[in-house]
DORODO-76426 format. One record per residue (C-alpha): residue in one letter; x, y, z. Coordinates in Angstrom, 2 decimals. Each point is the difference from the previous one (the first is absolute). Example, Ala and Ser with C-alpha at 12.3 -4.5 7.8 and 13.67 -1.06 7.14 Angstrom:
DORODO-76426
{atom "A"; {12.30; -4.50; 7.80}} {atom "S"; {1.37; 3.44; -0.66}} 
//
This chain:
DORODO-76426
{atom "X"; {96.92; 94.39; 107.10}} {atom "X"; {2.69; 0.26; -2.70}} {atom "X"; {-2.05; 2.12; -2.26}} {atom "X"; {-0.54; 2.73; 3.30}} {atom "X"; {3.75; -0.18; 0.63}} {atom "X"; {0.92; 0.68; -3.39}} {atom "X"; {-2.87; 3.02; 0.12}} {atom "X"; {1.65; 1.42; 3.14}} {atom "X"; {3.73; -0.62; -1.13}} {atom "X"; {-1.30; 1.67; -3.55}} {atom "X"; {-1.08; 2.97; 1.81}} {atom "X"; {2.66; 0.87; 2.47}} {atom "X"; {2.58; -0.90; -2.94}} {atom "X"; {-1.88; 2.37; -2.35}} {atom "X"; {0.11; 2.52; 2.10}} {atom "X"; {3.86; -0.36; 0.53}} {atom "X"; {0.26; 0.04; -3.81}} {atom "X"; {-1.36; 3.78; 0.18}} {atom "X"; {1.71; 1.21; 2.57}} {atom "X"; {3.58; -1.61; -1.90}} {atom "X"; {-0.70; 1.23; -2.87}} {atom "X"; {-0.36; 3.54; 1.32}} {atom "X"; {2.78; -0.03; 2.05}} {atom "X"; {2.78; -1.52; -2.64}} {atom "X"; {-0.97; 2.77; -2.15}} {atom "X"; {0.32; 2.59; 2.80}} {atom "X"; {3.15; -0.84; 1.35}} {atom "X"; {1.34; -0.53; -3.57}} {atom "X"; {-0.73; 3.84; -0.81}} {atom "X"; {0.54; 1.23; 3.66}} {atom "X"; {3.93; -1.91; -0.49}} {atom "X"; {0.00; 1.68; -3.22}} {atom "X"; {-0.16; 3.31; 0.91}} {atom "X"; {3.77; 2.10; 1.13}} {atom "X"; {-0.89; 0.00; 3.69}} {atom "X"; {-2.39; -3.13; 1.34}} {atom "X"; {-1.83; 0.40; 2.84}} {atom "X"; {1.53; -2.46; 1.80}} {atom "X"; {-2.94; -0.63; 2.69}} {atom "X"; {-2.37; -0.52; -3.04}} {atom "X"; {2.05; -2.46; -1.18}} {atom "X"; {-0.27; -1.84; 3.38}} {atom "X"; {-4.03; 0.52; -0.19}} {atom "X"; {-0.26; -1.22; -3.47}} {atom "X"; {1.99; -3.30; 1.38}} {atom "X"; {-2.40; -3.02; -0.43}} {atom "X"; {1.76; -1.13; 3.28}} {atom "X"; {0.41; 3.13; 2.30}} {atom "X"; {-2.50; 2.04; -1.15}} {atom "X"; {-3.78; 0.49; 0.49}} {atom "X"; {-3.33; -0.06; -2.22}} {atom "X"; {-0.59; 3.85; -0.94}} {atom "X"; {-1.94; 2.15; -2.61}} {atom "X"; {1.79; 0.72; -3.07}} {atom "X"; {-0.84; 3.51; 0.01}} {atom "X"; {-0.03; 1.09; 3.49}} {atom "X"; {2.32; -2.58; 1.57}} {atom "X"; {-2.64; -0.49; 3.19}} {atom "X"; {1.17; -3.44; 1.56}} {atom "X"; {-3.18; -1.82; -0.47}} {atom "X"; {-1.95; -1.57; 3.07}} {atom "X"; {-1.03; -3.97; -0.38}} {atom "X"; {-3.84; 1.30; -1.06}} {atom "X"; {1.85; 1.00; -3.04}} {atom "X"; {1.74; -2.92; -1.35}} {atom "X"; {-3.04; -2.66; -0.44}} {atom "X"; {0.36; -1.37; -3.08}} {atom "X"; {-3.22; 2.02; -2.85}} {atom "X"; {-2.15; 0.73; 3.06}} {atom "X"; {2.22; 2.71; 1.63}} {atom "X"; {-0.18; 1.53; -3.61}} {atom "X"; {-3.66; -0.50; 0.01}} {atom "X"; {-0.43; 1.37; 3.17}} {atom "X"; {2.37; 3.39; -1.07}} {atom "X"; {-2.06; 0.08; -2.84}} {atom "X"; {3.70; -0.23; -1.74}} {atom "X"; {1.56; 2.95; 1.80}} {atom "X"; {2.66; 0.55; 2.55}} {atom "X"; {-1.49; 0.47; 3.50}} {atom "X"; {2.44; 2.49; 0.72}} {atom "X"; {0.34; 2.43; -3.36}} {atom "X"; {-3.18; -0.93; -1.87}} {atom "X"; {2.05; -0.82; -3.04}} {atom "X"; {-0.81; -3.10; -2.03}} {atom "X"; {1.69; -2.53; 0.77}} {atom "X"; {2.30; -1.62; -2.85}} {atom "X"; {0.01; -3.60; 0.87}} {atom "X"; {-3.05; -1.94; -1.95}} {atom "X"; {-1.90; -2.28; 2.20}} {atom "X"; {-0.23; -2.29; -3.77}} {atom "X"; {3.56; -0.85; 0.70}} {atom "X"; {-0.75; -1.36; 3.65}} {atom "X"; {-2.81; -2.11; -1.30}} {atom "X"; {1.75; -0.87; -3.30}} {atom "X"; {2.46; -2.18; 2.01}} {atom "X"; {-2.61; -2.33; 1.94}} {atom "X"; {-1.65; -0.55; -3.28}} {atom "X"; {3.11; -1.15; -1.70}} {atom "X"; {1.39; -2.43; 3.05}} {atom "X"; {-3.48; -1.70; 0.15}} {atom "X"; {0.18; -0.42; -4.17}} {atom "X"; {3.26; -1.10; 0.44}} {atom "X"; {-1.03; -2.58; 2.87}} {atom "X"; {-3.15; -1.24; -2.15}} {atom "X"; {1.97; -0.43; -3.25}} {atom "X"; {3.92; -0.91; 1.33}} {atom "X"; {0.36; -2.68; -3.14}} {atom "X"; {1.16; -2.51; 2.71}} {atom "X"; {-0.60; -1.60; 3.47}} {atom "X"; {0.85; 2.21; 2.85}} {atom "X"; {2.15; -2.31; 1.53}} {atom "X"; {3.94; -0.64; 0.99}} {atom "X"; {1.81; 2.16; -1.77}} {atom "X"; {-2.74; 1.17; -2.08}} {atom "X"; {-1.26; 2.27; 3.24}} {atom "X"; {3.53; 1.26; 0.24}} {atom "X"; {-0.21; 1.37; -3.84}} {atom "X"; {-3.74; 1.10; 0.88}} {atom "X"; {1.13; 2.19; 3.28}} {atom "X"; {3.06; 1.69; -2.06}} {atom "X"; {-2.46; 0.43; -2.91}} {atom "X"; {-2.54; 2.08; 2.30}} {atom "X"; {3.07; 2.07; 1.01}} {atom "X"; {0.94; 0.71; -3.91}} {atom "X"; {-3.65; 1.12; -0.48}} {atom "X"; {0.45; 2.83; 3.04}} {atom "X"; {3.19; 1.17; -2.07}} {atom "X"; {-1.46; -0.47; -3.24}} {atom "X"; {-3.07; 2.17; 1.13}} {atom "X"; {2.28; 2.59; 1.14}} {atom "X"; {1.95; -0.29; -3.19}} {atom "X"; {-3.15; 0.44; -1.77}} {atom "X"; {-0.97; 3.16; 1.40}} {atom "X"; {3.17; 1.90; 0.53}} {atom "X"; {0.16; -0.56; -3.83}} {atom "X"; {-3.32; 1.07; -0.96}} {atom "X"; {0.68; 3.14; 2.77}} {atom "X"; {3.12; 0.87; -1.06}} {atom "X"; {1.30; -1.99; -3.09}} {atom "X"; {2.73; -1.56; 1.57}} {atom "X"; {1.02; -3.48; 1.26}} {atom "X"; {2.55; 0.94; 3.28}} {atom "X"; {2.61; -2.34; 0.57}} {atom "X"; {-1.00; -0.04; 3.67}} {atom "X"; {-2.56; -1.84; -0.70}} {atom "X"; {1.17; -2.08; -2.93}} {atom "X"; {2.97; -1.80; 2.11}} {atom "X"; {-1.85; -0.81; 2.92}} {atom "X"; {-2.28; -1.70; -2.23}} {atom "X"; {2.46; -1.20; -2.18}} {atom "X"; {1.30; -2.30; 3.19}} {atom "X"; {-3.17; -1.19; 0.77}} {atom "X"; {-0.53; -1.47; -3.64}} {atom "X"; {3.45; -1.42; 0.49}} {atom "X"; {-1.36; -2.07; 3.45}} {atom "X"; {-3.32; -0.96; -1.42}} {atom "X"; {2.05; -1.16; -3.50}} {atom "X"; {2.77; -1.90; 2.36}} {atom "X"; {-2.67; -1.49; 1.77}} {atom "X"; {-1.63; -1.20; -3.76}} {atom "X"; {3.11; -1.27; -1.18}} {atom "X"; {1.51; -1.98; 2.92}} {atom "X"; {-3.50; -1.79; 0.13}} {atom "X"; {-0.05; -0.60; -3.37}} {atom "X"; {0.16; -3.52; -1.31}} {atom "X"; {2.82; 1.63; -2.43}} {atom "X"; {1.76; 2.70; 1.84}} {atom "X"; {2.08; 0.42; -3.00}} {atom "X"; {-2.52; 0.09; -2.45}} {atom "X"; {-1.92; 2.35; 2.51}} {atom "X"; {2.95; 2.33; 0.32}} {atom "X"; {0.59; 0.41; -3.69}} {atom "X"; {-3.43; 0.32; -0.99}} {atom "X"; {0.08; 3.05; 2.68}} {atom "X"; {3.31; 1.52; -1.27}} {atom "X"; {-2.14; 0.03; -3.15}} {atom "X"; {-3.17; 1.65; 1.03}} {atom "X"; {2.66; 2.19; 1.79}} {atom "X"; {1.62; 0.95; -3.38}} {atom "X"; {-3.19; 0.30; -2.09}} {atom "X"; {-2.02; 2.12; 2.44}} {atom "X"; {3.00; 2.49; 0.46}} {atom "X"; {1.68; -0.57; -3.44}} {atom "X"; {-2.83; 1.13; -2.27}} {atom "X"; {-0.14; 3.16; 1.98}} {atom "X"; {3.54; 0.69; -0.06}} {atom "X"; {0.48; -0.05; -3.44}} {atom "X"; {-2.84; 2.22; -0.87}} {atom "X"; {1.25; 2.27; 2.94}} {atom "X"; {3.58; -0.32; -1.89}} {atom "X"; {-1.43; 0.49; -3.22}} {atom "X"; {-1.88; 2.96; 0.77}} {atom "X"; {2.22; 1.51; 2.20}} {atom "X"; {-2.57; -0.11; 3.02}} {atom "X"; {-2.82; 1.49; -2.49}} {atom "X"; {-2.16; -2.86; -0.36}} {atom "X"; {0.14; -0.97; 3.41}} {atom "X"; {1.62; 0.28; 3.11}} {atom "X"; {3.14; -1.58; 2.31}} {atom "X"; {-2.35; -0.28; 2.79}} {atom "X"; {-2.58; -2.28; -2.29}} {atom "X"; {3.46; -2.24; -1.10}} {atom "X"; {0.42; -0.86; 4.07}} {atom "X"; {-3.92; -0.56; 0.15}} {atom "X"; {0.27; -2.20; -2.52}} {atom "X"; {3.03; -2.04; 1.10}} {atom "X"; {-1.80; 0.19; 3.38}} {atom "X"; {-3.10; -1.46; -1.58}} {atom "X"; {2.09; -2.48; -2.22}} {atom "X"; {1.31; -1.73; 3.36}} {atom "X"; {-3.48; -0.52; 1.31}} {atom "X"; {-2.15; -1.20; -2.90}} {atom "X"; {3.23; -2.81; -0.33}} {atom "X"; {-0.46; -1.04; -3.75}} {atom "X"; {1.20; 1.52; -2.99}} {atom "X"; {-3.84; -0.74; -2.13}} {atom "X"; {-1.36; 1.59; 3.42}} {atom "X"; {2.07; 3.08; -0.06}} {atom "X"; {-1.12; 0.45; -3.68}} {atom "X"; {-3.49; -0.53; 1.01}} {atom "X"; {0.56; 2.62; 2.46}} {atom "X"; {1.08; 2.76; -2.53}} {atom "X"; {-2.47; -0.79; -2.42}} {atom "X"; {-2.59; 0.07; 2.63}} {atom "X"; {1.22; 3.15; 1.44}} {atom "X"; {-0.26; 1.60; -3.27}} {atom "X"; {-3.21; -1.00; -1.13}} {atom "X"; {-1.49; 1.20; 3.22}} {atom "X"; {1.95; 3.30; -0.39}} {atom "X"; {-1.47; 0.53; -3.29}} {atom "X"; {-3.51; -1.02; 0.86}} {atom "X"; {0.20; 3.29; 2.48}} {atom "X"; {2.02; 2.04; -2.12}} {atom "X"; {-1.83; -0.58; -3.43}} {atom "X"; {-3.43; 1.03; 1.02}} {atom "X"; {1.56; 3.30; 1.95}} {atom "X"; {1.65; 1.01; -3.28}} {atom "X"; {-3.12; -0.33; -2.06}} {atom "X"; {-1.80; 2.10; 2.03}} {atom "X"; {2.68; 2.79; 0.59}} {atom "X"; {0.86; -0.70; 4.13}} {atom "X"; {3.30; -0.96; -1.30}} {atom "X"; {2.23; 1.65; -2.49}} {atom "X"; {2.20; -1.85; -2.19}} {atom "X"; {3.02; 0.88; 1.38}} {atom "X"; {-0.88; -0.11; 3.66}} {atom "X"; {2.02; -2.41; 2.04}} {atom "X"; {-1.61; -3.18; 2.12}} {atom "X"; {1.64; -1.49; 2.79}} {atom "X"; {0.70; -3.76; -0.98}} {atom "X"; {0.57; -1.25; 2.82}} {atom "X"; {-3.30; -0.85; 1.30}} {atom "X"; {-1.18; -1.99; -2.80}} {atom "X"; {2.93; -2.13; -0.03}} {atom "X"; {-0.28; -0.51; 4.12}} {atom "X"; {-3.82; -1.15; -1.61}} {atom "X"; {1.25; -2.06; -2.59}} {atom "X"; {1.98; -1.84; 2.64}} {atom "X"; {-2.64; -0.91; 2.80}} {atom "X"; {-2.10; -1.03; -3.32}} {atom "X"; {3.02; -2.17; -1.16}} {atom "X"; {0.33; -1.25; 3.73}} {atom "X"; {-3.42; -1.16; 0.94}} {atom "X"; {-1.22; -0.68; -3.20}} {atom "X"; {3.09; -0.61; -2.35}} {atom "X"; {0.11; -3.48; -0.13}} {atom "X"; {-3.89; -0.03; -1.36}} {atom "X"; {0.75; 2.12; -2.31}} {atom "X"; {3.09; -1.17; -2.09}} {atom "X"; {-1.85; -3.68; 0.22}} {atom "X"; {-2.79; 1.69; -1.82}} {atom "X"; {2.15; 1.59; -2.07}} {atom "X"; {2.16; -3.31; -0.65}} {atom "X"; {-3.40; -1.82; -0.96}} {atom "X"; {-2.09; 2.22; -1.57}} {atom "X"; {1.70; 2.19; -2.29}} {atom "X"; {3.08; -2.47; -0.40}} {atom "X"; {-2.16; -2.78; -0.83}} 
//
């Protein structure tokens, strides 16, 4: 029962995630522009307005909005236009996949106000998904996604530290992940004058730093966020797909390193702690 709830929630959610995505990006250039059309602004509301094609602007009927079998059925085109469609049905079923992981692997029992931390936690991974592919889109982290976000780490790390056995210790060790999953960032964004990397990745990672909790996990979180970026980026240099001084978006691999750190964190600093310590 849990596992088809978390299917169907993953779906419906995933397909909310492309249809945000879109729609921060359009009204962010449609508000840029001298005159706004005002009533696109209203339809591009998440609120107010209605599902529609991206190229044509058709309001689309409920046959068009099942979650990767509408797509299926359009063979990936707009019913209306013909146009392919720019929304990936990989996104709808990445974010089943990852609450079920998450559910299977959550380091601790699901109860009290463990379930609390779990629920906010599934809501992080519908923003961090979105994160992900607005930055892989369009290389950019948009603050109207990073503060929303931003309070829901805040809730799920209140809810962490007023539990804790040490809500002191709790709070400082947070404060600390805080500064060292921001901080690193910041001064290589200071250093470089926004060459190396960007503001929007310094937010991410203070955004990130508040939910992994620990300093060692934020850490564990950058290094694991780099490895995994070079493990893609290495193999697409050797063979020419990627030029040297092409730009990569960093912000998914650090929104990777985190649900790593999250789920599996704790395993792996123990290992580390035993093993290569020893």
């Amino acid at each position: 029962m849990v596992y088809t709830l978390l299917v169907i929630f993953g779906l419906c959610l995933g397909s909310f995630v492309n249809a945000l995505v879109w729609r921060v990006h359009e009204r962010a250039a449609e508000k840029a522009k001298k005159r706004p059309d005002r009533h696109y602004l209203v339809r591009l509301s998440m609120a107010r307005g209605r599902s529609m094609c991206p190229h044509c602007h058709h309001e689309l009927a409920a046959r068009d909005l099942i979650p990767v079998l509408s797509w299926l059925s359009l063979r990936g085109k707009c019913r209306y236009c013909h146009k392919a469609i720019p929304d990936s049905p990989a996104v709808e079923l990445s974010l089943p996949v990852l609450f079920i992981v998450s559910y299977i692997f959550w380091p601790v029992a699901l109860s009290g106000s463990q379930l609390a931390v779990f629920v906010l936690w599934l809501g992080l991974l519908v923003g961090f998904l979105a994160l992900a592919v607005y930055d892989l889109r369009w290389m950019l982290l948009p603050n109207r996604l990073v503060y929303p976000l931003s309070v829901i780490a805040a809730g799920q790390a209140g809810v962490r530290i007023v539990t804790a056995q040490r809500p002191l210790g709790a709070l400082i060790q947070t404060l600390l992940a805080v500064a060292v999953g921001g901080g690193i960032f910041y001064l290589l964004f200071q250093i470089s004058s926004g060459k190396w990397i960007g503001g929007g990745d310094v937010k991410l990672g203070w955004l990130l730093g508040l939910t992994v909790a620990t300093p060692g996990r934020s850490l564990l979180m950058i290094f694991l966020a780099a490895f995994t970026g070079s493990l893609i980026s290495v193999p697409l240099l050797i063979n020419g797909r990627l030029k040297r001084n092409a730009t990569i978006p960093f912000g998914p691999f650090l929104i990777l390193g985190a649900i790593l750190v999250q789920l599996f964190g704790s395993d792996i600093l123990s290992w580390y702690k035993t093993t290569l310590l020893r």
